[in-house]
C-alpha positions as CSV (number, residue, x, y, z in Angstrom):
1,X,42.0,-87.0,-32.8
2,X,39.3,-87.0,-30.1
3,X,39.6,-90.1,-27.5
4,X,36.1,-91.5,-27.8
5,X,34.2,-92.2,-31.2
6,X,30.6,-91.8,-32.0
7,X,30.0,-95.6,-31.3
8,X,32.3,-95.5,-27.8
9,X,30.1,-92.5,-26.7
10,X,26.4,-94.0,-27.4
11,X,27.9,-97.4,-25.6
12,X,28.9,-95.4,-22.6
13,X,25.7,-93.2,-22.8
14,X,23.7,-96.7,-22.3
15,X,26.2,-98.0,-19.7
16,X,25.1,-94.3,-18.2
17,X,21.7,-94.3,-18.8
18,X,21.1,-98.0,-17.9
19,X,23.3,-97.8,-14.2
20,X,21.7,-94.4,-13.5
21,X,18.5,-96.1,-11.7
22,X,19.9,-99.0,-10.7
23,X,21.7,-98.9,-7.0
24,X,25.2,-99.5,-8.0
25,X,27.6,-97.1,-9.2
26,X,27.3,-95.7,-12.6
27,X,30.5,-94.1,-12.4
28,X,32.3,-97.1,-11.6
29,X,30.9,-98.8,-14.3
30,X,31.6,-95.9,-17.1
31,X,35.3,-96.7,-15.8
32,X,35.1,-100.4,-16.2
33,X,33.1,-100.3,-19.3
34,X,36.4,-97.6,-20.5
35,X,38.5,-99.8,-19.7
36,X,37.5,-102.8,-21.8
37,X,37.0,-100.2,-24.9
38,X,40.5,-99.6,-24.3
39,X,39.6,-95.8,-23.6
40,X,42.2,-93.8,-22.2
41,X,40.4,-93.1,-18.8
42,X,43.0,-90.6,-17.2
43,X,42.5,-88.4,-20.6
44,X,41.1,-84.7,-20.1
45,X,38.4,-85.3,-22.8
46,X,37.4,-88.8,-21.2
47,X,37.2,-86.8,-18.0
48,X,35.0,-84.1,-19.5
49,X,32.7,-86.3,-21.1
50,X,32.3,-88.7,-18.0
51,X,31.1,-85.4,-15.8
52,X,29.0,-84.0,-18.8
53,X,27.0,-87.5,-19.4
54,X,26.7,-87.7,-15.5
55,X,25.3,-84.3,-15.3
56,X,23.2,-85.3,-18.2
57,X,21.4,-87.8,-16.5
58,X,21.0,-86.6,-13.0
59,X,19.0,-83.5,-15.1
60,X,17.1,-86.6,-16.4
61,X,16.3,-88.0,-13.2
62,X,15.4,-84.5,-11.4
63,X,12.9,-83.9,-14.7
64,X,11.4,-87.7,-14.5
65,X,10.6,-87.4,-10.7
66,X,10.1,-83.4,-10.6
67,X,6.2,-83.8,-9.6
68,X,7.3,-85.9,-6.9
69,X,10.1,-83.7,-5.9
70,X,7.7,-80.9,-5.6
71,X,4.6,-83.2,-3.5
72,X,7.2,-84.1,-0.9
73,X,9.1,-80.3,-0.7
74,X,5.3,-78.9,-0.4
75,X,4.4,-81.5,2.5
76,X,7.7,-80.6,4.0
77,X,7.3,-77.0,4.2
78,X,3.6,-77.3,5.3
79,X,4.5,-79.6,8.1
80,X,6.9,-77.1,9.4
81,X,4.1,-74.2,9.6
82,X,1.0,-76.3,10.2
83,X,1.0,-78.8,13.4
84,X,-2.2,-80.7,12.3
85,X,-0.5,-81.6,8.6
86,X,2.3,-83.3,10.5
């Protein structure tokens, strides 16, 4: 019997999702929002699904703001070996 259902999952993917771009922690509230579903939080499968959803959406983030990513690295890089970019 796995510890989170499909339902528990898509709630905490939102929770996730929702938290992920606001500045607060969206880990501490996946453990609150556990909590309250009466998941068990110290479980090795809550565990494993708490990292893989995290990793999940800091890939989302990195692809959403990749074109920015790459403007500022490239600025970056051409300040270091050009004086009159800086």
């Amino acid at each position: 019997m796995s510890a989170i259902s499909v339902g528990q999952a898509a709630v905490l993917g939102v929770v996730e999702g929702v938290t992920e771009f606001l500045p607060v922690s969206s880990t501490g509230h996946l453990k609150i929002t556990e909590g309250l579903m009466g998941i068990p939080v110290g479980d090795a499968s809550v565990v494993g699904f708490t990292a893989v959803i995290q990793v999940g959406a800091i890939a989302a983030v990195l692809v959403y703001f990749f074109k920015d990513i790459v403007r500022i690295c490239r600025a970056w890089f051409t300040g270091l070996v050009n004086r009159e970019e800086r």
